[in-house]
MIKOL-475794 format. One record per atom (N, C-alpha, C): y, x, z. Coordinates in steps of 0.05 Angstrom, whole numbers, plus 5000, padded with zeros to 4 digits. Layout:
// MIKOL-475794
YXZ;...
//
This chain:
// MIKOL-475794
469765048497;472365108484;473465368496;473465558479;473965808487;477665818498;478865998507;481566018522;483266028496;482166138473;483966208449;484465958437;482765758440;482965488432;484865368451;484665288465;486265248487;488665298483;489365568478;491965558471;493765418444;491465418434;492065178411;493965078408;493264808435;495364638449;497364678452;499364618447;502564688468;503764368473;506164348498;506064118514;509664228509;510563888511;513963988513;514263708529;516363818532;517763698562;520163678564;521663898547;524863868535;525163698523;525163518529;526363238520;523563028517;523462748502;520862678508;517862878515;516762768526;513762908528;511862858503;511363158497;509363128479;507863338476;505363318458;502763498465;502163498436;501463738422;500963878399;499164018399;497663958366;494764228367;495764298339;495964568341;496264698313;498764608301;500364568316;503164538300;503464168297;500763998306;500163728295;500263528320;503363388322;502763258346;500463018354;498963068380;496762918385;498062658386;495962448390;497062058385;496561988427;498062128437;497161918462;496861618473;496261528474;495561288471;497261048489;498861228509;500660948516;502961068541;504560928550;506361048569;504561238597;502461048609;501061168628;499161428626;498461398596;498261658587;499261928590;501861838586;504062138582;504962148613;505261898625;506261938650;503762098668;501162098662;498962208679;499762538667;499762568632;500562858629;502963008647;504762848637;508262898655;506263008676;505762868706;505062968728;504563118730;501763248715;499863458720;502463808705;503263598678;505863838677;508163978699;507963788714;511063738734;509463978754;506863948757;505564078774;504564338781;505464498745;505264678740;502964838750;500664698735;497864868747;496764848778;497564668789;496564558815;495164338812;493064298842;491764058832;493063838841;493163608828;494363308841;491863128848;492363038871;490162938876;490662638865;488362488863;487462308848;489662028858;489362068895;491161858905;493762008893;495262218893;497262208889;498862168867;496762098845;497362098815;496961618816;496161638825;495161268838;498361288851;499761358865;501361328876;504261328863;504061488849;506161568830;506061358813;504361258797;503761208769;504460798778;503360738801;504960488804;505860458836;507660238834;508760198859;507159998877;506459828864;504059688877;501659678856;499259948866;496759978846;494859738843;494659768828;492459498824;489759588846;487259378836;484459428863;482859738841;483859668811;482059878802;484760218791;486060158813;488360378800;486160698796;484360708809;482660998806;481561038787;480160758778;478460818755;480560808729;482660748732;483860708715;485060938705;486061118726;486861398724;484761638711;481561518720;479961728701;479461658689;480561408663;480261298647;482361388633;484161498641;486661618633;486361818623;484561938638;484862358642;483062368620;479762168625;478162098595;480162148568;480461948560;482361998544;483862168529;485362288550;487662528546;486362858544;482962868551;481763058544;480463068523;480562878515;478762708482;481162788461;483762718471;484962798457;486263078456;487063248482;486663528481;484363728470;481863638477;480263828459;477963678448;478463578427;476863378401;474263548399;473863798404;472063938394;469264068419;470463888448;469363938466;466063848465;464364058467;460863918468;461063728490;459363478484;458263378503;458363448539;459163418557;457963488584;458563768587;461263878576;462264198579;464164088581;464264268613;466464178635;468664298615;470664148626;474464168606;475464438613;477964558595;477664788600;480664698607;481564528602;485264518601;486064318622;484463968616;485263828643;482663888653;482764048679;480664078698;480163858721;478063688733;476763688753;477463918777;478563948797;479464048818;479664028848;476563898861;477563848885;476563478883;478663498896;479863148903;481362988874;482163208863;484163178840;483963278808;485763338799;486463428768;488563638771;487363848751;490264038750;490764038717;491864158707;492364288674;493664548675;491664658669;491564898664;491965008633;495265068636;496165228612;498865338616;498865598599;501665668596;503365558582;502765358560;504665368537;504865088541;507665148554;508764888561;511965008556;513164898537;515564998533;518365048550;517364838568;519064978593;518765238605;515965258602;515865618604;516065838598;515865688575;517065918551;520165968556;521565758549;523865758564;525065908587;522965868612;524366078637;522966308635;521466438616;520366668609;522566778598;523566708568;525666798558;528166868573;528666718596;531366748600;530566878631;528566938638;528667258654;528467488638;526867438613;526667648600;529567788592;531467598578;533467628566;535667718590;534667768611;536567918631;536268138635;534668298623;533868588626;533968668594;535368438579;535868638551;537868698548;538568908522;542168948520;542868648508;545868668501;547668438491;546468318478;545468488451;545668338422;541868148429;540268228438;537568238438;537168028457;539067928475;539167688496;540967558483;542667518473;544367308455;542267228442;540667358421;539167218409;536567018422;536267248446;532767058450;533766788465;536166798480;537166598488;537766378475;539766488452;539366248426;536966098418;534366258423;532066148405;530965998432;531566058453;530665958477;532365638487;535165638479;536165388478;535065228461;534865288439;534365158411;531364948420;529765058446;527264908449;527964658452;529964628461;531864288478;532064148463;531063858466;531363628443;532063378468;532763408484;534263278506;534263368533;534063178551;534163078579;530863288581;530463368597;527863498603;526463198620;523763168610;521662938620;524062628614;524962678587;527062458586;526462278593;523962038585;522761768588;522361728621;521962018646;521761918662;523861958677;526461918676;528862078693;528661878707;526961668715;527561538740;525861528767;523861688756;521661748771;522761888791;521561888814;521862078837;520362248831;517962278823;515862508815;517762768817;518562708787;519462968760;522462878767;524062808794;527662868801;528363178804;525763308814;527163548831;525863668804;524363798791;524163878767;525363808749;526163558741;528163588723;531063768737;532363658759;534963798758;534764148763;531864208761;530664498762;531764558730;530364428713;530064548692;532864528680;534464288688;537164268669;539264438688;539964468703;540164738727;540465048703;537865088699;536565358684;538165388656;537765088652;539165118617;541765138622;543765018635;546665038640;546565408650;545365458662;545865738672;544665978639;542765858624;542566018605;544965898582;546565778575;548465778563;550565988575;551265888591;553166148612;552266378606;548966478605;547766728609;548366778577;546966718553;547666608535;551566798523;552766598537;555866738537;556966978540;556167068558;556267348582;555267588563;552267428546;551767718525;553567678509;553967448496;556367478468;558667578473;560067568497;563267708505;562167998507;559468068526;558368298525;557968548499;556568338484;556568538457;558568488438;561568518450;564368448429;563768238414;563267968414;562567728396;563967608411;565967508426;568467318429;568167098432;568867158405;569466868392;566966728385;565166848381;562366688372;562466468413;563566558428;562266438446;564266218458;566966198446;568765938453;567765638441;566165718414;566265378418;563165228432;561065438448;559165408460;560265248486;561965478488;563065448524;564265218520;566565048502;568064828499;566564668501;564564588483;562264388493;561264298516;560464548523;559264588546;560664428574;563864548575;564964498597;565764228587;565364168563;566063738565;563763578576;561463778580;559863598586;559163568617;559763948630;559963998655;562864108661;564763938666;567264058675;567964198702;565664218720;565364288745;564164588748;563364668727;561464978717;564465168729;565565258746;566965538748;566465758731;563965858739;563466028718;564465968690;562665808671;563665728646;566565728645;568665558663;571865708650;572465878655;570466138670;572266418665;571666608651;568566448628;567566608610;568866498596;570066258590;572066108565;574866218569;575266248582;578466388593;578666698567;576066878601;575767098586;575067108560;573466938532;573566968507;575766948502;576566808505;579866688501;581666908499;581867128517;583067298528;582167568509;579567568503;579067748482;579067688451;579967548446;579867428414;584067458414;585167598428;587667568427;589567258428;587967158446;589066828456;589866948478;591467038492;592467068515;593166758532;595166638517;596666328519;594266158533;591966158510;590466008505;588365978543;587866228540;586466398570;587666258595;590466278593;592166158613;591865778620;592065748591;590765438595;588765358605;587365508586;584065378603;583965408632;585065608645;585865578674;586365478686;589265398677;591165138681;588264868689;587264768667;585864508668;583664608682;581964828686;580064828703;581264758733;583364898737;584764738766;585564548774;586664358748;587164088749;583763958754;582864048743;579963868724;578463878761;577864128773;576264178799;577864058822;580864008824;581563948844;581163638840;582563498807;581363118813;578963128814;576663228806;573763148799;572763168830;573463498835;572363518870;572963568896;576563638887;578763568906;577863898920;577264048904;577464378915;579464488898;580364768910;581464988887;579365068876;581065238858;579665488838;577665708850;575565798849;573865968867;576066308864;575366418884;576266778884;575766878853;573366858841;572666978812;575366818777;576166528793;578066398774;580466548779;581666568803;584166648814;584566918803;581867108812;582067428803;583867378773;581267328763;581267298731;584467338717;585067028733;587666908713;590467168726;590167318747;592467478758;591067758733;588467848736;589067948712;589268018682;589767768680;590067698651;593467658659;594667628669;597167588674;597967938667;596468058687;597168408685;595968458660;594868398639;593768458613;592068708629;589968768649;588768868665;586968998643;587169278633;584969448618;582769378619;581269298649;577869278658;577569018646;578268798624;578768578616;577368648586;577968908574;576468958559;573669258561;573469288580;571369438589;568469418575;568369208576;564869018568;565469138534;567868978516;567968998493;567369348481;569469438503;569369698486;566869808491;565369818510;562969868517;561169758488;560569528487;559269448466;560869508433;563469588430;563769698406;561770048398;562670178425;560370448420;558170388419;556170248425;553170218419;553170108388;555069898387;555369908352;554870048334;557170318340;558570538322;555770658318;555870748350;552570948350;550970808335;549770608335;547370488323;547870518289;550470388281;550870438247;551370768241;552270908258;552071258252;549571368246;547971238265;544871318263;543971248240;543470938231;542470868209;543170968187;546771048184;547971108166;546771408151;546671478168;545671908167;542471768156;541471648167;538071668156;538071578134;539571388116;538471188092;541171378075;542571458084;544671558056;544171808049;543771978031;543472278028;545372378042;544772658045;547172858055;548772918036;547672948009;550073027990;551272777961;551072557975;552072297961;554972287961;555372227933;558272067933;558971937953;557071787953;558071517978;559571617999;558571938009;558271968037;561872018038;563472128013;565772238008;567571998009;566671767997;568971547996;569071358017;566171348028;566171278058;567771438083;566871708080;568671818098;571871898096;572471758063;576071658074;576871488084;574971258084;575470898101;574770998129;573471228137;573971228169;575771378167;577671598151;579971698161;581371468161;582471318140;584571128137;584471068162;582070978175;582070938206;581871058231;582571258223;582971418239;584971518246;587571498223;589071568220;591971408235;591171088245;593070948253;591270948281;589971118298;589471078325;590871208345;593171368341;593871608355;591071718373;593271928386;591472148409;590272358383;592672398366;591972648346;590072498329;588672328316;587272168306;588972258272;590772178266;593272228248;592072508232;593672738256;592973008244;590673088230;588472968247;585272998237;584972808216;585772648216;586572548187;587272678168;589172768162;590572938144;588873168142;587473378154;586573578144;583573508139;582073208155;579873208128;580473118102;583172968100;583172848080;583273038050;584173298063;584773538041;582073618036;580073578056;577673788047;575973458035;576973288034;574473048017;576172997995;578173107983;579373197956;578773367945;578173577965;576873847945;575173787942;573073697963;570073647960;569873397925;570873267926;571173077896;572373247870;574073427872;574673567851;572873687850;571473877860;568774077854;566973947842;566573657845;564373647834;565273457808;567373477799;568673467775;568573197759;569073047778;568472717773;571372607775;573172507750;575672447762;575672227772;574072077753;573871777771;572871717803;570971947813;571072007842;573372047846;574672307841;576672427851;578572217859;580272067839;581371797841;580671617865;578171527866;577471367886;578371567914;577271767911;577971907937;580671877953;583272067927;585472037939;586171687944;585971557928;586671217926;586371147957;584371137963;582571017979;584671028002;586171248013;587471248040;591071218037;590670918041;592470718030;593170718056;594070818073;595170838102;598570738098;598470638111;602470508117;603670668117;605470818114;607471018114;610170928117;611270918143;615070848149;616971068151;616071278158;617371508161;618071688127;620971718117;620071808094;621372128095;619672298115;619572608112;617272608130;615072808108;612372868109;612373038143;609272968155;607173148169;606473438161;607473368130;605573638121;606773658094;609073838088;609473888077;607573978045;605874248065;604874428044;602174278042;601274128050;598773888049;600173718028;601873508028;602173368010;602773447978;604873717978;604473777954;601973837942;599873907952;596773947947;596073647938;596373467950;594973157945;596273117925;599273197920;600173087893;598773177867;598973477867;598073687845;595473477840;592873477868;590673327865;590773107845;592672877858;592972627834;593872647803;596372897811;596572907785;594072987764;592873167776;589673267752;589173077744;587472837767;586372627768;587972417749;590372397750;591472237726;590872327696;590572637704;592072767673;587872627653;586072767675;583472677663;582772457662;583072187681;582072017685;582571827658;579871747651;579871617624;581771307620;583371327596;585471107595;584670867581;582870687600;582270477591;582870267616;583269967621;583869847633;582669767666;580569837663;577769917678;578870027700;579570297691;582270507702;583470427712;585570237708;588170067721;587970227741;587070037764;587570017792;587070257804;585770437790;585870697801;588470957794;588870817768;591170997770;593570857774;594070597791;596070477802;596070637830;593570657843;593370777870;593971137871;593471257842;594371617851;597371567846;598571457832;601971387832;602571237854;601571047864;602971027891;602471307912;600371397910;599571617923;602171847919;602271907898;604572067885;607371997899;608471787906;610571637904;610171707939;608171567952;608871687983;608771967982;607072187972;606772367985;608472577975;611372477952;613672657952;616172547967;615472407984;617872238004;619772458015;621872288015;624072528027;625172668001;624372787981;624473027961;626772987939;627372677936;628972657915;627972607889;625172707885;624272677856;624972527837;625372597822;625772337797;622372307794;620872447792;617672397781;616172227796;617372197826;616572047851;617271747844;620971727831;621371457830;619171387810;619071537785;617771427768;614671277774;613771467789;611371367791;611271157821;613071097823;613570907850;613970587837;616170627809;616270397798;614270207776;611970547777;609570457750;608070397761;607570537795;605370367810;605870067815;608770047818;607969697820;608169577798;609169587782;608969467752;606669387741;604869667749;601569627746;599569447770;601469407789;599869237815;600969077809;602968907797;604168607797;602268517768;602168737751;600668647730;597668567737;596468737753;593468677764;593368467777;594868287786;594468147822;593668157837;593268407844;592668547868;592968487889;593268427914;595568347936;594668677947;592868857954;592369047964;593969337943;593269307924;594269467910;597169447913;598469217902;601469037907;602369247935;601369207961;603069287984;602169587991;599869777975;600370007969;602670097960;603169977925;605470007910;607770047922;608669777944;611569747953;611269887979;609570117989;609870328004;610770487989;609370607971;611470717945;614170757938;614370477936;617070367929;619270397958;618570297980;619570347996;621370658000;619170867997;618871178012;620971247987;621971117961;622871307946;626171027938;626570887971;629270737972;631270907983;631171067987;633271278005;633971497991;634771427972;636171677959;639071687957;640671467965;643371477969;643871318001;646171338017;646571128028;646070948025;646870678049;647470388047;644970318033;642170298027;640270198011;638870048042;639769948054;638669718070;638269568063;640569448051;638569138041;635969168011;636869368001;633969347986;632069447997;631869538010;629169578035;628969338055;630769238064;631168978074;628868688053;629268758030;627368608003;625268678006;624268898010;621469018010;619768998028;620868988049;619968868078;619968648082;620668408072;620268158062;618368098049;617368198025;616168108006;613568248018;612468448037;610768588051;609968408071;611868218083;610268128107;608967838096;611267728069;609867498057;607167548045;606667738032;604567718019;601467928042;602668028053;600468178086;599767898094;601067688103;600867498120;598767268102;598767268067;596967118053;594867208054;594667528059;591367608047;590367758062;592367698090;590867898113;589868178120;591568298111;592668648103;594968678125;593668648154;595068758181;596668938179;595569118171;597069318170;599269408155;598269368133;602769308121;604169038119;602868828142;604468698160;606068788175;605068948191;606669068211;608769278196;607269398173;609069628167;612769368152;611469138144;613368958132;615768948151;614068918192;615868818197;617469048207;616469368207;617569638214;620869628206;619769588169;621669658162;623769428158;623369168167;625868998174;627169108189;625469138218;626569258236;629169498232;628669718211;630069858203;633469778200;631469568172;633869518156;636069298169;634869188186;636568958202;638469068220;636769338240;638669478249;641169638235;640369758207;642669818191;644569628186;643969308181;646269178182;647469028210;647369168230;647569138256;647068798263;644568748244;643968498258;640868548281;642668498305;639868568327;638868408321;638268098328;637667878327;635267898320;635467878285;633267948273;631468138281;632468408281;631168638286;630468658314;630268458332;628968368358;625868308358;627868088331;625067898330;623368098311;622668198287;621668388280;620568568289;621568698313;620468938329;617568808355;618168538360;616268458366;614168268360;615068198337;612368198319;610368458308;611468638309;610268848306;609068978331;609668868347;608068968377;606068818380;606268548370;604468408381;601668398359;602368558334;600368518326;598868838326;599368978334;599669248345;598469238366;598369128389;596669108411;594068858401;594968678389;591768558375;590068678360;590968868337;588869088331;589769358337;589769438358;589669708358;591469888348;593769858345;595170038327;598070258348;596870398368;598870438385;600770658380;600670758351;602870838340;606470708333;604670398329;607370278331;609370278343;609370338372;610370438392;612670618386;612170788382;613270978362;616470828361;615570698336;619170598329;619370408339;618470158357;619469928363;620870058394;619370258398;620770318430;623470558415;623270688397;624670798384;627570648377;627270438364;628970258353;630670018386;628869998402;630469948424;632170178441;631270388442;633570528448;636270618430;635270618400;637470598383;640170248390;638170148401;639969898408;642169938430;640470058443;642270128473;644470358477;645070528452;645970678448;648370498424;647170328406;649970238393;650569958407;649269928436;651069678444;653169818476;652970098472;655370168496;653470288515;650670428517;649370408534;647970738532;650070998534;649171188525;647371308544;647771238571;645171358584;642971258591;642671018582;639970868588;638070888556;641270978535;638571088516;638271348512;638871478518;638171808537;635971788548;634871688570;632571588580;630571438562;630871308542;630271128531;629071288503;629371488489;629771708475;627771918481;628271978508;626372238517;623372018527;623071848534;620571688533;618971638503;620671608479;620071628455;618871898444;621472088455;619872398455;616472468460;616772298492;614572378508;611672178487;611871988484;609371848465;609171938435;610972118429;610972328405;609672588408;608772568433;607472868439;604172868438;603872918413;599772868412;598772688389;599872478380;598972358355;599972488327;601372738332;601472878310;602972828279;604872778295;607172738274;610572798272;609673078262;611273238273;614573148250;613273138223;616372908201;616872888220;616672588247;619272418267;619672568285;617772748303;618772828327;620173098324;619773218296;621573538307;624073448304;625773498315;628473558325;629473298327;628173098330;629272858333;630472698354;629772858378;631272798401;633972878409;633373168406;637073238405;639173158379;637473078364;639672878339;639672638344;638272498363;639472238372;640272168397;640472468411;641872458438;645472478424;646072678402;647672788393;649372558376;647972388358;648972108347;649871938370;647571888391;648871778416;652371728431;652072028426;654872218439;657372058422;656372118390;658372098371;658571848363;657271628377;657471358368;660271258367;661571138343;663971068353;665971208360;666471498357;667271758372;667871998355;669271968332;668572168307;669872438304;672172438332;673072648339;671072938367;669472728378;668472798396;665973058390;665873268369;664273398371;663773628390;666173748395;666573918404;664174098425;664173868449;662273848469;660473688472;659273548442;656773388443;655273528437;654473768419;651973918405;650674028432;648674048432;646674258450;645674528437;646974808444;646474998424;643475088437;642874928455;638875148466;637374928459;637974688447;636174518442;632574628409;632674608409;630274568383;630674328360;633074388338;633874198319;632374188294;629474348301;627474278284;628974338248;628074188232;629074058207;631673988202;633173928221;635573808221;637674078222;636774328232;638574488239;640774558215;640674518186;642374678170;644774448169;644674208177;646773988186;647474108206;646974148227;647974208254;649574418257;648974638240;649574928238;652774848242;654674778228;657574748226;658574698267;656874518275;657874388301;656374618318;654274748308;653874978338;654875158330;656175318298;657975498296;661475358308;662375178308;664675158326;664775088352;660975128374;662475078389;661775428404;660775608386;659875768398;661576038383;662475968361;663576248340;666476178337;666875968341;670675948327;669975768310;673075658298;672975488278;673175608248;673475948244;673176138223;669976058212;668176078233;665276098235;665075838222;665875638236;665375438229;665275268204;668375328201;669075378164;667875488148;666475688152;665175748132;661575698128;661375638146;658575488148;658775168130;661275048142;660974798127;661774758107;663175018089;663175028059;660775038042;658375118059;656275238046;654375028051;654974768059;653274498077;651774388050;648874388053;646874438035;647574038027;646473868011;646473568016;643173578029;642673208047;641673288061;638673118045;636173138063;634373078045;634972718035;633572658020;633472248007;631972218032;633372118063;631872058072;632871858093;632571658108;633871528130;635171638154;635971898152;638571968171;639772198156;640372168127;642572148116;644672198122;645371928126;648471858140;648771918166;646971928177;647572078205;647772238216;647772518190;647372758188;650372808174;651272668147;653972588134;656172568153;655972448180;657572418201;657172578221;655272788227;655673008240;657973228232;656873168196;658473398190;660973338180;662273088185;664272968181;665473018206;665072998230;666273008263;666373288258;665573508244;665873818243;668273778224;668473648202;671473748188;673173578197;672473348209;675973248226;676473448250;674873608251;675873668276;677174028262;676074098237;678174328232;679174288207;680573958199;680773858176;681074008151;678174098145;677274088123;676973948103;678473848091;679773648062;677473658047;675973918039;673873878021;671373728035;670173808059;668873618059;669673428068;671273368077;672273088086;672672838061;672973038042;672272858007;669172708002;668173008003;665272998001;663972758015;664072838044;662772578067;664672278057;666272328055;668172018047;665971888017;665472058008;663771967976;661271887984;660272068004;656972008018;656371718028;658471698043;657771468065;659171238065;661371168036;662670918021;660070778016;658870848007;654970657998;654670408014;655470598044;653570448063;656170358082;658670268066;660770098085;659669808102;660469738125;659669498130;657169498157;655469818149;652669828160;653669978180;651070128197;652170328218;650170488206;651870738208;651370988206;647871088220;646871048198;643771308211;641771008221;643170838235;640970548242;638670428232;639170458206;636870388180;634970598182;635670748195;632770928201;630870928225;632570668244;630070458257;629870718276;631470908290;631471038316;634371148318;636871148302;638471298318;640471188305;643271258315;645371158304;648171298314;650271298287;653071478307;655071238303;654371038302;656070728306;656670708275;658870568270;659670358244;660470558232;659370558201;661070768181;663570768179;664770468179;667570448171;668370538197;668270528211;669670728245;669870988232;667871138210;667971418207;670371418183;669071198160;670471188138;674271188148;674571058165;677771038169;678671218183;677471388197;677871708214;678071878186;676071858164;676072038145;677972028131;679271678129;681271658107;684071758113;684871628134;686571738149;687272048155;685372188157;685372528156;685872628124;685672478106;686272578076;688972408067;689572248090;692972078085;692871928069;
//
């Protein structure tokens, strides 16, 4: 029987004992049978000698226990190799000495601790698996029929030892190669069956801790401490204790492993991606706006580089004269938008002109819909701020056409739309207050994170406009929290934005001074220049004027940088620097200000300029502006700044016209 034959055979041991040729389990013929195999298995290619297998096999041997045993081995070679000639010595149970050995590799316990050294020197994904296929050998108790043997005690708690540690090992790649959650309900099992594993609860912790269970992480802690102190009356080991203090500090090196195994990802699908897709494919154009879209909500300038590929994968689709590309193109970067005055002015009018072509060609059949629901919402954000009537229009036809589709994606494109083109008069809080409602109900059905958060932005806004904190508490940190679960550290932005607007309309002008220029400072680099130009010295300056409508005099900063804002401001740095001649005549000439959320807080700058050189005409004017929005505070609905309660202004104004 040649060695290739031989291998034929394979022997398992993970759970009952048994012996196979060709996939076909052999018939052993009785318990002393398998118990003589068991041994020579347990023995792992050593010889047993004849007394020691007589010894094992009974407790008091009979007078013929020897012959009985090569009556045994007879047998079990008859049935290992059926094909053996006559009087040709065995190639598998060997003759050895004094004794018997079995000589083979393929004994599935071997296979077993093969795999799971192997699987320590692979990456993540390549040891998750062989380990999987390596557990999977287990069909119980290893040498189950003999767990009472002394023989096969110390080999079994060998081999069940190995398997508890390859589950663990097992784990370690799946948290390793960002898979989480694939590894909590292994580990749960696991630790019901071994509640004493340390390890295992701080790989269940840590999934825990990366699947955005924070709470959850903490618990399993909790009961590993309970569970180790009744079971073995110890603490928690140094590696439990570490753990849970930093998960308490939300400790960066907590996701180290993940992010590590997200770049071998990226790299690996970049590579494949470039080899199997042409260089000059459609695909490559509408794919590469689903990585701007995502690129676009990462900060660290991520945004900006957004925006100027997004112009050259519009041209690149118009050139090649496909409107229904073209369409898909602009559509496609369905990005949240809360701020309603553009990054980019002379960019967006370009994306509009773009959609509009794309509308004017794109063929009018139903097919169509959803594409030209998406260049009108497109349209609708990217003239924000402007006033358009062509903006509302196509703000109210994109959703008309997304409520008609049932869309839920298209739907909370639309009411970005809808949103960006609510600010064309004062006081429109509570209908943006509606919109941000109906954004977080329907984000929250179909799992569209991201204008979840934008839902709860603009509560945030609008709640602050009706000086309900409360709400706009709770709002601002729902939006954090789902903002630090995926990634979104732009949010920051206005929720830290909108708490210093708090601190400023609850009596607290120098802590949001401080509070303001930290907002400044995380505005510097993600590239969005709409919120950050001049927006600090106009909400240091609202600050000043909170509640205060006489107080201009010595609130303006004339060396500051008022960005966008300056042709408002002009009246208050011509009176505090030219006279009130200067001043007057600047604020005859006070342009109205853009449709946009500081409006009114711009209406009340230049209102504290004519009470203070009562100017009757505008003091008409601003009285007409900012009646809309009685009840609210001034500029707050724009979710970062505020000059306190309109009616505080409104009754300063009225009173100055008698």
């Amino acid at each position: 029987m040649s060695r290739d034959q031989a291998d034929r055979v394979a022997f398992g041991v993970l759970g009952p004992v048994t012996a196979e040729r060709d996939g076909v389990p052999l018939a052993l013929k009785g318990p002393r049978h398998r118990a003589v195999l068991a041994r020579l298995i347990v023995a792992r290619g050593r010889v047993v000698p004849v007394a020691r297998l007589v010894a094992d096999l009974w407790e008091e041997p009979p007078p013929t226990a020897v012959g009985t045993v090569r009556t045994f081995v007879g047998d079990l070679r008859r049935a290992l190799e059926p094909d053996r000639p006559p009087r040709t010595p065995a190639r598998l149970l060997v003759t050895d000495g004094p004794g018997y050995a079995l000589r083979t590799d393929t004994v599935d316990a071997r296979r077993f601790e093969t795999a799971v050294e192997t699987a320590a020197t692979e990456d993540p994904a390549q040891a998750a698996r062989r380990l999987r296929e390596a557990l999977e050998l287990w069909r119980g108790p290893a040498y189950a029929e003999f767990a009472d043997e002394e023989w096969c005690r110390g080999e079994r708690a060998r081999l069940a030892e190995l398997r508890l540690r390859a589950v663990e090992q097992r784990a370690g790649a799946l948290l390793a190669g960002g898979r989480a959650a694939e590894a909590v309900p292994d580990l749960d099992a696991h630790l019901t069956g071994h509640p004493w594993r340390e390890d295992a609860w701080r790989l269940l912790a840590l999934a825990l801790y990366r699947t955005g269970r924070q709470g959850d992480a903490l618990a399993v802690l909790r009961r590993a401490r309970a569970t180790l102190a009744d079971q073995l009356g110890v603490d928690p080991g140094p590696a439990l204790r570490r753990l849970e203090a930093d998960i308490l500090a939300q400790d960066p090196a907590l996701d180290a492993e993940r992010e590590a195994a997200a770049a071998r990802v990226w790299s690996r699908a970049a590579e494949a991606y470039d080899r199997t897709v042409a260089a000059g494919a459609r695909a490559r154009l509408e794919s590469a706006v689903g990585l701007l879209r995502t690129l676009a909500v990462t900060g660290s300038g991520g945004l900006a580089a957004a925006r100027e590929h997004r112009l050259a994968a519009i041209t690149a689709a118009e050139e090649l004269g496909d409107p229904e590309l073209t369409a898909r193109v602009i559509g496609a970067y369905d990005v949240p938008a809360i701020w309603p005055r553009s990054d980019d002015p002379a960019g967006a009018h370009r994306i509009v002109e773009a959609a509009e072509r794309a509308l004017a060609r794109l063929p009018a059949t139903p097919a169509q819909d959803p594409a030209r629901c998406r260049l009108l919402a497109t349209i609708a954000l990217e003239t924000r701020g402007t006033g358009s009537s062509r903006a509302a229009e196509a703000a109210a036809e994109a959703e008309s056409l997304a409520r008609r589709l049932d869309d839920p994606a298209l739907l909370a494109f639309a009411l970005n739309g809808v949103f960006m083109q609510s600010c064309t008069t004062a006081g429109l809080a509570p209908r943006r207050d509606a919109i941000g409602t109906e954004l977080i109900a329907l984000a929250e059905r179909h799992g569209l994170v991201t204008y979840e958060v934008l839902g709860h932005l603009i509560r945030v806004q609008s709640r602050a406009g009706l000086a309900d904190f409360a709400a706009a508490d709770e709002h601002a940190e729902a939006a954090d929290h789902l903002a630090d679960r995926h990634e979104l550290p732009l949010v920051r932005v206005f929720t830290d934005g909108y708490r210093a607007l708090r601190l400023a309309a609850t009596g607290h002008p120098d802590r949001a001074g401080a509070a303001y220029r930290e907002v400044d400072r995380l505005l510097d680099g993600p590239g969005m220049p709409g919120v950050r130009d001049g927006l600090l010295p106009l909400a240091l300056l609202c600050a000043r004027l909170s509640g205060r409508p006489y107080d201009i005099r010595g609130a303006v900063d004339p060396d500051a940088d008022w960005g966008p804002y300056l042709p408002w401001i002009r009246p208050a740095l011509a009176l505090a620097t030219d006279g009130e001649r200067a001043a007057r005549d600047v604020l005859r000439g006070l342009p109205e200000p853009p449709a946009d959320l500081v409006q009114e807080a711009l209406w009340c700058v230049a209102a504290a300029v004519a009470l203070a050189l009562d100017d009757r005409p505008t003091l008409r004017r601003c009285l007409a502006r900012l009646r809309p929005a009685a009840g609210q505070l001034a500029g707050a609905a724009s979710g970062l700044l505020t000059v306190g309660p309109v009616d505080t202004w409104l009754t300063a104004i009225e009173k100055a016209l008698g």
